[in-house]
N, C-alpha and C positions, 0 to 999 in steps of 0.2 A: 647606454644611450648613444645612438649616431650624432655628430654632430654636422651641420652645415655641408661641412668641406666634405665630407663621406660620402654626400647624397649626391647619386648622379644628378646633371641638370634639367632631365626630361626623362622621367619613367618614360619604359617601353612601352607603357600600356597608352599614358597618354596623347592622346590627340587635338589639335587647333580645330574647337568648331567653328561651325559656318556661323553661329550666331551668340556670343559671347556673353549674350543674356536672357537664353533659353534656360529652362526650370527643367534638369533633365527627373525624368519621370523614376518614382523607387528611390530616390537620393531624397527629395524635399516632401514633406508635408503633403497631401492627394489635395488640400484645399489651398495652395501657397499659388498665388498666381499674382499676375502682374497685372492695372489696372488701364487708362485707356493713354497717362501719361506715363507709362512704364514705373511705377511705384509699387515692388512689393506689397503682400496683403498675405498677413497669414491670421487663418481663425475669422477672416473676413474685419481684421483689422491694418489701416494701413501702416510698414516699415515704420515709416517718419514718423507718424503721430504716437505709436509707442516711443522712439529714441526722444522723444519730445516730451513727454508725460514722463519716461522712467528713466531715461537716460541712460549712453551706453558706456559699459559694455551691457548687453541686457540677454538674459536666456527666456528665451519665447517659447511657451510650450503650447500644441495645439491639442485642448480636453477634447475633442471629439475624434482625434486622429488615436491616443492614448486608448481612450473606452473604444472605439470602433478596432483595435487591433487585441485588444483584452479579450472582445467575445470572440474574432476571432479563431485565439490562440485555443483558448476552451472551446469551443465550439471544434473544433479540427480533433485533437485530442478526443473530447468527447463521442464523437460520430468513431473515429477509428477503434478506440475500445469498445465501444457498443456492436459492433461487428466482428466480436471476439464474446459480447456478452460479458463484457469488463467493465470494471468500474475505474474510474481516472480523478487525480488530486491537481488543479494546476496550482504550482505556486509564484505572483511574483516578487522576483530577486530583486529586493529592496534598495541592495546596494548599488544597484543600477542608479537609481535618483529616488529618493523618499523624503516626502513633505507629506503634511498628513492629511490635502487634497487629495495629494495623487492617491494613500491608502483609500481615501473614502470611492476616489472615482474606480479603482481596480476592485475593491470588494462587491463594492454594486454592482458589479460587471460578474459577480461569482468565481472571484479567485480571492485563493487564502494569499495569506504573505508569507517571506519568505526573509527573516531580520538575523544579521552576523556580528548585533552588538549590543549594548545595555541601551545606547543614547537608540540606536534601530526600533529595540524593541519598545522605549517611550514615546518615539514619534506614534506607532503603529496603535498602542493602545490609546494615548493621547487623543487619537483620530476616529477612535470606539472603534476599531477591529475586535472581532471576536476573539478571545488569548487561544481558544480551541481550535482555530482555524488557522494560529502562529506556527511557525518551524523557527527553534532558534539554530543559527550555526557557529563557529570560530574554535578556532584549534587553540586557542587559550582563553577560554572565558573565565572572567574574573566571579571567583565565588557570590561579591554579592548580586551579577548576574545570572548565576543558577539560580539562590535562592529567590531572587524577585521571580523569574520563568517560573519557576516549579511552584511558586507562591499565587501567582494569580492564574495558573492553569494553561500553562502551554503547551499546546496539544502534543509537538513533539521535540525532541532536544536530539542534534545530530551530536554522537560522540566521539569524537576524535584523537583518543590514547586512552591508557590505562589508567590515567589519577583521574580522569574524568569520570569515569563509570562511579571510581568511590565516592566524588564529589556528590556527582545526581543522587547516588543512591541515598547519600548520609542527608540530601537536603528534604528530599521527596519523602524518607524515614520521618525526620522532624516535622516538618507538614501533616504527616497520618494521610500519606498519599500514595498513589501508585503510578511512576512519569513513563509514559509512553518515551522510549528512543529507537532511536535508527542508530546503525553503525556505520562511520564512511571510510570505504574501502578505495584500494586502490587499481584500475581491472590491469591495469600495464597496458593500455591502447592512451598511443600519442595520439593528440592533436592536431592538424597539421595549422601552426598558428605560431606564435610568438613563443619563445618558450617559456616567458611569466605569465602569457595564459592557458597553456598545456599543466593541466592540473589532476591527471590521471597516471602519472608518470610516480617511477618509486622513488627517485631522489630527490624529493621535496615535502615540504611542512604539513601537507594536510592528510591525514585518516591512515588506513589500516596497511599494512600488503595482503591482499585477496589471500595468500597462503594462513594468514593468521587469521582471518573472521569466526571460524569456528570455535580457537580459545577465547578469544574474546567476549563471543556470544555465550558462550559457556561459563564465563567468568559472570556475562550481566544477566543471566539466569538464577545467579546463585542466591540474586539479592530479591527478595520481597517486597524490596520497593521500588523496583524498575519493572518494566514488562519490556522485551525486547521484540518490535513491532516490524524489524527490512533494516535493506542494506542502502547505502546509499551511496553513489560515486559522479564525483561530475569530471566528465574527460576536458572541458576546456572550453575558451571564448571565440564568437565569431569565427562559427566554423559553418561548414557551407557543407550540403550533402548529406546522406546518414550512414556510409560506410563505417566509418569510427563507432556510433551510436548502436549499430546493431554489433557489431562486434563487442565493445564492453558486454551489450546486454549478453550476450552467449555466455560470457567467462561468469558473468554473476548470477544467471538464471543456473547454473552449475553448482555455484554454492549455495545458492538459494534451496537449489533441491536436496540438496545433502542437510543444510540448516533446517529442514521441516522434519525430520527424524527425530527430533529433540522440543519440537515442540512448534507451535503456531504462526509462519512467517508471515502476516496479510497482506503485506507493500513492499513497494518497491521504487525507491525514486532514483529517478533516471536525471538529475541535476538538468542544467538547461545547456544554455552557451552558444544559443542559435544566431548565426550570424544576420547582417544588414548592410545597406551597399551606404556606402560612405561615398562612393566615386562610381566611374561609370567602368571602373573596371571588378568591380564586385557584382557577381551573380549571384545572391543566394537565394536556397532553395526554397520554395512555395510552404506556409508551413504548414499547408495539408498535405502536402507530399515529406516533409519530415515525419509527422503524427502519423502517416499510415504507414509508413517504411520503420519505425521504430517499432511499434507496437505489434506491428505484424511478426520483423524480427522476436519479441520475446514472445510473441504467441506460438509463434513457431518453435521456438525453443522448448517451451514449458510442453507443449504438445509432444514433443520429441524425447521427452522423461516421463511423460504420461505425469504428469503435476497441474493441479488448477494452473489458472493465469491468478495471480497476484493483482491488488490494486496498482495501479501507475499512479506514481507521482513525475510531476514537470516542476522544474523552475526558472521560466522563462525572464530576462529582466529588461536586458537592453532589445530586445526585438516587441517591447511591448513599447518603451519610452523611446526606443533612439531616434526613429525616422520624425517622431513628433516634435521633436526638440529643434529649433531652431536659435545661434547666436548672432544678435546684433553688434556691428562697432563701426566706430567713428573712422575715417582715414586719416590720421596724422601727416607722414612723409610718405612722399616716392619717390625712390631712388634709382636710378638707372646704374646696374652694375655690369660688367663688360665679363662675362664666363670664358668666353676664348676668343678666338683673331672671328670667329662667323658667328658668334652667340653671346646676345646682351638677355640681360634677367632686371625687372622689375622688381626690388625689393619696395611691396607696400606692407609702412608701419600704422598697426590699428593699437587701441586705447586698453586689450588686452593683453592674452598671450599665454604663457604656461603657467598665472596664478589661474586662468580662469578654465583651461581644456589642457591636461598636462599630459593626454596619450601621445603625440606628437615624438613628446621629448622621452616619454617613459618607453612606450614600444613602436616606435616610427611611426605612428600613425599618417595615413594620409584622409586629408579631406577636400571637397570642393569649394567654390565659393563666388557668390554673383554680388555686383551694385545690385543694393537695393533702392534706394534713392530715387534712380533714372534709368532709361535704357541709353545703349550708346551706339550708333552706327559706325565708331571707331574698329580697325580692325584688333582681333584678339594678340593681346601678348602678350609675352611666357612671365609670369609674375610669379613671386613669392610673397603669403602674408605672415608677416611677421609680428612678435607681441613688441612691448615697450619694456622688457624686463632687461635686466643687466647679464645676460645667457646668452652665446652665441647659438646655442641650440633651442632657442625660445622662437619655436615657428608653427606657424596655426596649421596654415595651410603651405603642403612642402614646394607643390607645383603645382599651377593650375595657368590657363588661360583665361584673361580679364579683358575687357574693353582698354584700348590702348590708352584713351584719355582717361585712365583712370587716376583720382588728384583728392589732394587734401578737402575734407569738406564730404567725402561722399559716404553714404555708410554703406557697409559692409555686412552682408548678409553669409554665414556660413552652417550648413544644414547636416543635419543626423547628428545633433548637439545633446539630444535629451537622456542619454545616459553615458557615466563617467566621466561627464566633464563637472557638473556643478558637484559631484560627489566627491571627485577628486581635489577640488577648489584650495586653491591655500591662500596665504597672505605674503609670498613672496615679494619681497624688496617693500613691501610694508603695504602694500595694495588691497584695497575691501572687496572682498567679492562681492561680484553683481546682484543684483534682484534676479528674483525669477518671477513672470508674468504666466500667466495661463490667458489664452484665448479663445473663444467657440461665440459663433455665432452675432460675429461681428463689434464684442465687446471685450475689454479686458480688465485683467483684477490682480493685483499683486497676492502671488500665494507664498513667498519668501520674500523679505524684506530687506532689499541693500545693508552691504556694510560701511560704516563711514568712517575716517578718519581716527574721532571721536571715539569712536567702539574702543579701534583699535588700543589707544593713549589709556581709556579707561580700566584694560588690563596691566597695563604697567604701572606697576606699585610704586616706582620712583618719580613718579610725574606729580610735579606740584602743583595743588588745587590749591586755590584763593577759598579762605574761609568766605559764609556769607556774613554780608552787612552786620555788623553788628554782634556778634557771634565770640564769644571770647576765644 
């Protein structure tokens, strides 16, 4: 974790705009605009009147920005396999942000889901997802989480070591069933990304080394109550381009080819980890120009061994939820702090911080951030916003330009919030995480329901409750 003093004062990337309460475009929400007294509006709801109604800190999700990048993501995928005369799985990566609106709004849309947990996979059926339309994942699932998956029919269970295969096998046996799995591999293609989100690398926790898939797969052959259905490898988070993507796929359409000697490979998923611009120094790529540079990759590959194409599976998460997500907060303090003899930095403190968005403090993240309240003809300057937690590394956003009169009172609007922050959400220094609000079409509706105080107290067993009235 960098903290504060590590952080240069001014990325190189960033630049003073001309207009310190422009919505730069690809960062916020396609419907997040300002109205005729400079008042945020997202979902065609105004800032205020949500921080007013819900109170901040508040995560604002825009339902029609979510469904509109759902079809989309399928819709790209789809068309590119169909020009191969392939068939494609999207799944979304639950752990992006999952409430069991968002499953109902993402399956109505035609994507499966994509759950890496017991409590994942309740939200997802809770919300009536199909179990056969489920992928469970986690490099240590807890047995009564197999048995629940294998018990109500989960289409597939990714396997991630060897006591796993016995696991599934001995549960799917008891069931009088037969569980479809994937095995996940590792292709050895970096990421170019953080290194806790480079997740195709061999020195870390999740799935196989590509040299081992064949015993493996040989091993989960032996058993009559698995069928072993592909491979599956995810190279990593918020990655931009498809160099890496087609490269993995080369190294697995390899052993894909050699695994159909031994019996029926039908799929193949190709994990997700599509990037999204946080800031204006993030390009990423078109996701129809990912979907046809991937696919074309393994088609070409599979062509090049003379082997069918395989189904595609995706698991797209944060590029379905990120750019929809939007975080409201109050401004507490501004601080004027003096960085060197020619450079002073605004520290603005807001009512969150790293309980509520902890990429920041976990892999540098950066993010942007606009008043939403008001516009300001003041000129821009170099601010930091900061949370209220007791962490000198507790910072929302690292650097950004703000209207200079920026002051207590004013809320804070900060964008590309809608995955891995309320997922990530803790209770740090004892603080309840926020509500999450969904918005579309000019109304809104609590789809998580704040925590309070009270929650909290009610877990501690040592807090003494007052019998009621009467009550011996």
């Amino acid at each position: 974790m960098s903290t504060a003093s590590e952080r240069p004062a001014v990325p190189e990337w960033l630049v003073a705009p001309e207009d310190a309460n422009a919505l730069v475009s690809g960062v916020w929400p396609d419907a997040a605009v300002r109205d005729d007294h400079g008042v945020l509006h997202l979902g065609g709801v105004a800032a205020t009147d949500l921080a007013a109604q819900f109170g901040t800190p508040l995560y604002v999700l825009d339902e029609d920005a979510v469904r509109a990048r759902a079809r989309r993501v399928r819709e790209a995928f789809e068309s590119a396999a169909s020009r191969h005369d392939g068939a494609v799985r999207v799944y979304y990566a639950g752990k992006a942000f999952l409430s069991t609106e968002v499953v109902r709004w993402v399956t109505a849309e035609g994507l499966r889901v994509d759950v890496a947990s017991g409590g994942e996979l309740a939200v997802a059926l809770a919300a009536g997802a199909e179990p056969s339309r489920l992928g469970l994942h986690g490099n240590n699932k807890l047995l009564p989480e197999i048995d629940t998956a294998v018990r109500v029919g989960v289409g597939t269970i990714i396997l991630d070591s060897l006591v796993e295969i016995e696991r599934v096998a001995a549960a799917a046996a008891e069931a009088g069933t037969v569980q479809d799995v994937l095995v996940r591999v590792n292709s050895g293609v970096h990421a170019e990304t953080h290194d806790f989100l480079a997740t195709a690398h061999e020195d870390q926790k999740f799935g196989f080394a590509l040299t081992d898939a064949a015993a493996v797969v040989a091993r989960i052959r032996e058993h009559a109550s698995l069928r072993f259905v592909g491979l599956h490898c995810h190279i990593g988070s918020q990655i931009f381009g498809t160099a890496g993507f087609a490269e993995s796929a080369a190294r697995l359409v390899e052993v894909h080819a050699e695994l159909l000697a031994g019996g029926d490979v039908p799929l193949l998923n190709l994990g997700g980890g599509f990037g999204i611009a946080y800031t204006t120094n993030d390009d990423p790529t078109p996701i129809e120009a990912l979907a046809d540079g991937i696919v074309d990759a393994v088609a070409r590959e599979c062509a090049g061994r003379g082997i069918p194409l395989p189904e595609l599976a995706f698991e797209p998460g944060r590029t379905i939820v990120g750019q929809a997500g939007v975080t409201l907060y109050s401004v507490g303090t501004v601080k004027p702090v003096r960085v060197s003899d020619d450079l002073e930095r605004r520290y603005v403190s807001v009512d969150g911080g790293m309980s509520d968005n902890a990429r920041p403090a976990l892999y540098g993240a950066h993010y942007s951030a606009r008043i939403a309240s008001r516009t300001s003809p003041a000129a821009p300057a170099l601010s930091r916003v900061v949370g209220r937690h007791c962490e000198s590394g507790d910072i929302v956003v690292d650097a950004e330009y703000l209207p200079g009169d920026v002051a207590p009172g004013d809320l804070l609007a900060v964008p590309a919030t809608g995955a891995y922050c309320y997922s990530l959400a803790s209770n740090y220094n004892y603080v309840p995480r926020p509500p999450v609000v969904a918005v579309a079409g000019g109304t809104a509706r609590l789809i998580v329901r704040g925590e309070t105080v009270d929650d909290l107290l009610a877990r501690d067993v040592g807090v003494v409750r007052s019998s009621p009235e009467g009550s011996a």
